[in-house]
N, C-alpha and C positions, 0 to 999 in steps of 0.2 A: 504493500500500500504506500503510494507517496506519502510523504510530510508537507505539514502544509501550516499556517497560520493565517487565522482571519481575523477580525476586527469583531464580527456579529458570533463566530464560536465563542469565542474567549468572554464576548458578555453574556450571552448566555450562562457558560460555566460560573462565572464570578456568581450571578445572580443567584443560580442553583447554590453553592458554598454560603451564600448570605444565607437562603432559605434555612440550610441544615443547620444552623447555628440561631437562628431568630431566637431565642429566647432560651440564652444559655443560662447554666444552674450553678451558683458557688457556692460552695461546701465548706465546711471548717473541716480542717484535719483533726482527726481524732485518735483517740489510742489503738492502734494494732487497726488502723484502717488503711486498706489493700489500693498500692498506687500503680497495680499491674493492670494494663490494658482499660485506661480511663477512658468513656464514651466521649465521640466529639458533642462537644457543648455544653460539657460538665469541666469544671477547673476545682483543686482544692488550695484554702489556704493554707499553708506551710510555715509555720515558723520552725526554722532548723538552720542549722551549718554548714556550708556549703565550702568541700575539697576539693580543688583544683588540682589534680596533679599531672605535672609537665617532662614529658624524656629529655633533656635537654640535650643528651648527647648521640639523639636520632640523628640528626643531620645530617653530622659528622662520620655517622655510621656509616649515611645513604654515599657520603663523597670519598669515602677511602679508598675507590678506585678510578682510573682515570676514564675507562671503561663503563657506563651503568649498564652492565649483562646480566645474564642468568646468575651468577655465583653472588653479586652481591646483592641480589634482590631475594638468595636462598638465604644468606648471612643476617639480613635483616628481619626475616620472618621469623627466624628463629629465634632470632633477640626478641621477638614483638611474642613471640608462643612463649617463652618461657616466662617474661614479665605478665601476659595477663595471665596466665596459672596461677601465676603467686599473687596476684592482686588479687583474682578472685578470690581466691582463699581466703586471704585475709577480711573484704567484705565479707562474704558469707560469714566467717567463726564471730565477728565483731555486730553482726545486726546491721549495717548500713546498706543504704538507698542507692543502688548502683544506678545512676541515670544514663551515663556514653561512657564505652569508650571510643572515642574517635582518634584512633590510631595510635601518635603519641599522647593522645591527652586521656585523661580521668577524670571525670564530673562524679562526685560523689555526695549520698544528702546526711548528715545525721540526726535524727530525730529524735533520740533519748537522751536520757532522761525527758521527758516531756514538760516539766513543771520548772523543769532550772535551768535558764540559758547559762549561765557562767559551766555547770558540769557538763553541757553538750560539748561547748565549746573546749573544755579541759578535756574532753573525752574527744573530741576529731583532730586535737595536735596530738592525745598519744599514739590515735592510729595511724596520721599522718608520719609520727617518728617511726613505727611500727612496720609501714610501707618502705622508709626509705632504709631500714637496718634489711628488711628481708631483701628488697632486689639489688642491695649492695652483695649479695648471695647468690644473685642466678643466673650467671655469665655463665662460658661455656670453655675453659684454656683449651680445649682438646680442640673444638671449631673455631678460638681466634673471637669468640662471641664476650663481648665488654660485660661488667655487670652495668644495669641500666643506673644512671646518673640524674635524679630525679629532684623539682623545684617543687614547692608546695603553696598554693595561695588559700588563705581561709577568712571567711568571712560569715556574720550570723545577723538575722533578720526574716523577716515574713516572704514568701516567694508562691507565686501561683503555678500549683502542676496542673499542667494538662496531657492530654494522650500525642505520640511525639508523632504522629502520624505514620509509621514505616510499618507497613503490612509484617505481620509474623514477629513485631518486637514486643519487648513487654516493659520496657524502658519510659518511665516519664518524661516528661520537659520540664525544667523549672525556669519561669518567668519572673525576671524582678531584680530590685539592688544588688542581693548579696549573690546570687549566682556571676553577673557582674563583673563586680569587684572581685570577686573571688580570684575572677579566671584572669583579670590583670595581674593581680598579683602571682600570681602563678608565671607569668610570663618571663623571662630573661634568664641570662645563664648563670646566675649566682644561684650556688646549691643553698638549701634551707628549707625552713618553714615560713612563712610570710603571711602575719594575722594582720589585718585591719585593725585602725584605733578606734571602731566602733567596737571589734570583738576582744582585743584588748583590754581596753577600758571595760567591760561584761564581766571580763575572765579574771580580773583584776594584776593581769599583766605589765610588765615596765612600760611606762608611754615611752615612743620613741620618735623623733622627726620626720624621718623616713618613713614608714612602714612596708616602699617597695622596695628599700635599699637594707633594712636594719632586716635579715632573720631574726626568729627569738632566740631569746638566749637559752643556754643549757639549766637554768637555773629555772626559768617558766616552763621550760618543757620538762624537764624531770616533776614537777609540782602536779604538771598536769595529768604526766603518768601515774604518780600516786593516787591524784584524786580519781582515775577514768578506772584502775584497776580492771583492766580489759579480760583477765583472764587466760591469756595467751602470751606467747612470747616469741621472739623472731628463729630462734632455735626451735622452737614445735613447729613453728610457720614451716619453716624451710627442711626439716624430716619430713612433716606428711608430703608437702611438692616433693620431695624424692622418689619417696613412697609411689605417687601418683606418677614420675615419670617412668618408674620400672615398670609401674600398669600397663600405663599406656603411653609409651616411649614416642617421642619426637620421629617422622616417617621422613624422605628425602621429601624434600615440595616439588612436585611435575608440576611445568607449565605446556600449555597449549594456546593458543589463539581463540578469540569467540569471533566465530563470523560475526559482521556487522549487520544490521544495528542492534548497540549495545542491548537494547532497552529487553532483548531476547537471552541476555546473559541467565543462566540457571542460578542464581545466587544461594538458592537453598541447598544446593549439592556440592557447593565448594567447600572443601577441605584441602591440609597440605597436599595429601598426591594427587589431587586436582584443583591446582589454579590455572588462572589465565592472565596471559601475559602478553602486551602487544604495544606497538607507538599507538598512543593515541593523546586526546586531550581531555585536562582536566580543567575545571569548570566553578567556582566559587559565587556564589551571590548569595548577598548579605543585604538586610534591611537594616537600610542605616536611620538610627536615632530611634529604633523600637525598644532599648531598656532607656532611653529618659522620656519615649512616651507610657512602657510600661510602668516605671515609679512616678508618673503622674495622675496614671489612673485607677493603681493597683487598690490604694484608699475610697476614693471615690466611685471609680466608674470602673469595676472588673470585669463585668460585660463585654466593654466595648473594645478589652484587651483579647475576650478569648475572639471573638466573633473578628478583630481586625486583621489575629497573626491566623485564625482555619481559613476567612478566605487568602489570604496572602499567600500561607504557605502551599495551599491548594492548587491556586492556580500558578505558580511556578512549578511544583511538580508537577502539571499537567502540561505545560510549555515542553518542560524538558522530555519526558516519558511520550506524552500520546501526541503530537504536536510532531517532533524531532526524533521518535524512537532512541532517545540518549539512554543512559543508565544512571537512576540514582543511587548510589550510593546509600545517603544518609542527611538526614538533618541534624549537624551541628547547631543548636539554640535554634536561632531565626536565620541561621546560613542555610542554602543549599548546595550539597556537594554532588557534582554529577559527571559522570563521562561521556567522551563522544567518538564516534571512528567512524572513517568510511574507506574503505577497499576491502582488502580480505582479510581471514584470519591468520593470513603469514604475509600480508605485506598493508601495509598503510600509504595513503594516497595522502603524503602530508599537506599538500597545496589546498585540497579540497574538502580536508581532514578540518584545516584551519578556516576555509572559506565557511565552513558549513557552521563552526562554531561561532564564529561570529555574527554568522544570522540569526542564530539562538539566542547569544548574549539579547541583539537587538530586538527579538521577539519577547523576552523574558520583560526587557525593560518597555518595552509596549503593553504587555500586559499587565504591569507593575502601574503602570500612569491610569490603566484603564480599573482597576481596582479601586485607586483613590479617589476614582469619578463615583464610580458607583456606591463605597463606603459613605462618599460626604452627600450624594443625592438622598441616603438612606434614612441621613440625620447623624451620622456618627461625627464627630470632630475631632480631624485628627490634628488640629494645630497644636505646636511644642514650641512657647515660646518663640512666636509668632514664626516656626519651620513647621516645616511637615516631615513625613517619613520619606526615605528616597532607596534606592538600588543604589548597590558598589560592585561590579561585575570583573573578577580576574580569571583570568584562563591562561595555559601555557601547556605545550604539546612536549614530549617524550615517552619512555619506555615504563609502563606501569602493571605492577602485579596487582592481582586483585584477589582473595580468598577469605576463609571466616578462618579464625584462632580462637583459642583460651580450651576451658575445659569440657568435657564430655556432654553432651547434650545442651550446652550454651556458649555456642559457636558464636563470633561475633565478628560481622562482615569486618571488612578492612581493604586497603589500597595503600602501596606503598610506592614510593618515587620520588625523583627530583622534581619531576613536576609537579606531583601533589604540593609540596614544600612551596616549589615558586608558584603555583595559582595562591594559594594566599596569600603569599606575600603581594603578589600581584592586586589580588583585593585590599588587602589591607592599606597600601598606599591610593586608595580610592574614596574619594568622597561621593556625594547622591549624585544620582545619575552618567556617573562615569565610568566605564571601562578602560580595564587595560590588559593589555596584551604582553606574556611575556616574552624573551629572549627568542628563545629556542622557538618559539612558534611564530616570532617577526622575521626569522629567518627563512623559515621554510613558506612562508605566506606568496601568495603571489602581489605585482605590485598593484594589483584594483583593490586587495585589503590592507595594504602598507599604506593605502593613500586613505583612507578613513581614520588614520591617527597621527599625531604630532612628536614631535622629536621625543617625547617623553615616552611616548607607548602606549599613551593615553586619548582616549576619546570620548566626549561629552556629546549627551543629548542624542546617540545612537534608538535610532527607532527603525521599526525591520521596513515599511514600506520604500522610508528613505534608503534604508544601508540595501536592499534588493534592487531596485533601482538606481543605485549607484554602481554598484558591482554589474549588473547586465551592462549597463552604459558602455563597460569596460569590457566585456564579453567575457568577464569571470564565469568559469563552469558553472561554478554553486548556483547562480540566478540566471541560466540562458532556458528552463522554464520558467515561464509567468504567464498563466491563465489570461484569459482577454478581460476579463472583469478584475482582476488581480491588483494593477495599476495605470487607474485610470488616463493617467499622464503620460505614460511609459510607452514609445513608440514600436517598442517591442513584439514579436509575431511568437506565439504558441508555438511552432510546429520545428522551433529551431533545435531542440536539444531533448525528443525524447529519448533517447537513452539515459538522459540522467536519472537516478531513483528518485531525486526529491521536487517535487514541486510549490513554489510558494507566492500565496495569494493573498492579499493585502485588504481586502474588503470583507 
């Protein structure tokens, strides 16, 4: 079936996503109440602790050869299987709220004690210390495999879960300040723990200037450990993970190619001896300014928080998946992460690979603006300090594994690459409504899609009728179909390029 994008689908869909949400329900969190597979249009409120934990020395893992081949995309899965084994572990024996892991990161909630923020908070820096003594343990000298090198941000306060949207997950979303904050602090290469001076000041920890610069000190975290008395300790941590891997012992990882389009990838069947691995490209959007509209309305108006991010995130999965047959991945918070390919499952067509992604970007952000039409004709307000909510789109092409890790019956997708690494980055130097393109995928572009961006790599205001219409002009593959009702301006004849598989339609 071609791919295609319209202007009258995509309202449609948006309107339907309002429907299903029209009069959503918030719940308090309550004791020993279940935040596995929450209904769209139910949210609960959360007061708990929220653990960011960061690999920091992924990276580094991903570039230790000059090469990114088969051997160090095995090297890194292995590093990434033995760490979430042992982090599971350690959730599971401690009670806590596994919400993602998305690759290198850890989103973790704690909820108990429930009556005492200061003990929650004392009790998610001993697990946090607890985490970083155990995978200071689970390297690998015989395969050359590091132990993982990990950063901790923590922060406490009220947070809205809702259901995270990924078919077959059972993972929440948590909405709000301290998930946040948390996950900044979490960020950068200094090892540590890194609490907040709201959780600080809770926990009645040292104030300190910093908060992203000062770790706690050994004298707060030993206090903490006292108080959280977990019950476990990183020496039982690290026997039962032995235990568990003479069970069931790490397999080689095969890869294979998935024919394209991704959106056909079998994700529930991947395991180490079967991954998939091939050029393609990787895919970031992020809704920018949705945690300072979400602690705007989290008090006030938490309606109009669950019903703004189900349609939003709806209708960018639906952009990416039934629109473009891409692959999603996963939803990190309010990012979407997703792949794209087009040739075979042993050779990628990177010119076209690129052309095609960037008509997504520009379709994503088209139906990003048309979202915000239909939320504000609805009566919603999404003003924030006289902005609004916007799109930050990065992408960048290379060689990407893709498969589920951790322990026995809770396999957790993943994707591993340079390019995963530079599509964020690539977002992240993004503000609303801009894309950017990385490196490696400006390279292999042809010049009708180098010319939609500026020295920076950057391009504002991309929208798919324009960016289609710009690229045919130029006789780019990606847009030599366009339907006659498609673009009404566009001098362009249908019958020049059926052989392409995608075709795209602007009306």
């Amino acid at each position: 079936m071609a791919n295609s994008w319209t202007k009258t689908k995509a309202k449609e869909r948006i309107e339907k996503s309002l429907t299903d949400v029209q009069s959503p329900t918030i719940k308090d969190y309550v004791r020993d109440t279940s935040l596995d597979n929450i209904p769209n249009g139910v949210a609960y409120k959360v007061d708990g602790v929220h653990l960011y934990v960061d690999i920091v020395n992924m990276a580094a893992l991903l570039a230790g050869t000059d090469k990114e081949g088969e051997t160090i995309h095995q090297r890194v899965l292995r590093f990434m299987e033995l760490h979430y084994r042992a982090v599971a572990r350690i959730l599971n024996e401690c009670d806590v709220v596994r919400v993602d892991f998305a690759n290198q990161r850890l989103h973790a909630v704690v909820t108990k004690p429930y009556d005492d923020e200061a003990k929650r908070i004392k009790r998610a820096v001993a697990i946090a210390q607890l985490i970083q003594d155990v995978v200071a343990q689970t390297g690998d000298s015989d395969d050359n495999i590091p132990d993982a090198q990990v950063r901790v941000g923590i922060d406490s306060g009220v947070a809205l879960a809702v259901n995270n949207g990924r078919r077959g997950a059972r993972e929440p979303l948590f909405l709000g300040v301290p998930a946040n904050v948390a996950a900044k602090h979490a960020a950068g290469t200094k090892l540590g723990i890194f609490v907040t001076a709201n959780a600080r000041a809770a926990a009645g920890f040292a104030k300190v200037d910093d908060t992203k610069a000062t770790a706690l000190s050994a004298v707060d975290i030993a206090a903490a450990q006292e108080s959280a008395q977990l019950g476990t300790d990183a020496s039982a941590i690290v026997e039962k993970w032995r235990d568990d891997l003479k069970k069931n012992p790490l397999g080689r990882f095969e890869f294979s190619g998935q024919t394209p389009p991704l959106a056909n990838m079998p994700i529930d069947e991947l395991s180490p001896s079967n991954c998939k691995r091939q050029d393609l490209t990787v895919l970031f959007a992020d809704i920018d300014r949705f945690s300072a509209f979400v602690a705007d309305r989290i008090a006030a108006a938490p309606k109009d928080v669950v019903q703004v991010l189900h349609v939003l995130r709806s209708e960018l999965d639906a952009v990416l998946r039934l629109d473009f047959q891409g692959f999603k991945l996963r939803f990190i918070g309010d990012c979407i992460l997703g792949l794209s390919c087009d040739g075979t499952a042993q050779t990628t067509d990177a010119p076209l690979t690129v052309a095609n992604v960037t008509i997504i970007a520009a379709a994503l952000h088209s139906s990003f603006e048309m979202c915000l039409e239909v939320l504000e004709a609805k009566g919603i307000d999404l003003d924030i300090d006289d902005t609004t909510l916007g799109l930050a789109v990065g992408f960048e092409l290379g060689p990407v594994a893709t498969t589920r890790l951790g322990l026995k019956g809770d396999l957790i997708p993943c994707s591993v690459g340079r390019s995963v690494v530079g599509a964020e980055a690539e977002q992240n130097r993004c503000a609303s409504d801009v894309t950017a393109i990385g490196p490696q995928a400006f390279a292999a572009a042809s010049d009708a899609v180098k010319g939609l961006f500026d020295a920076s790599r950057k391009a504002k205001s991309l929208r798919y009728a324009d960016v289609v219409e710009a690229l045919a002009e130029r006789d780019e593959r990606a847009a030599k179909v366009v339907f006659a009702p498609a673009l009404a301006r566009s001098p362009l004849q249908t019958a020049a390029a059926q052989s392409s598989p995608r075709s795209y339609c602007g009306s």
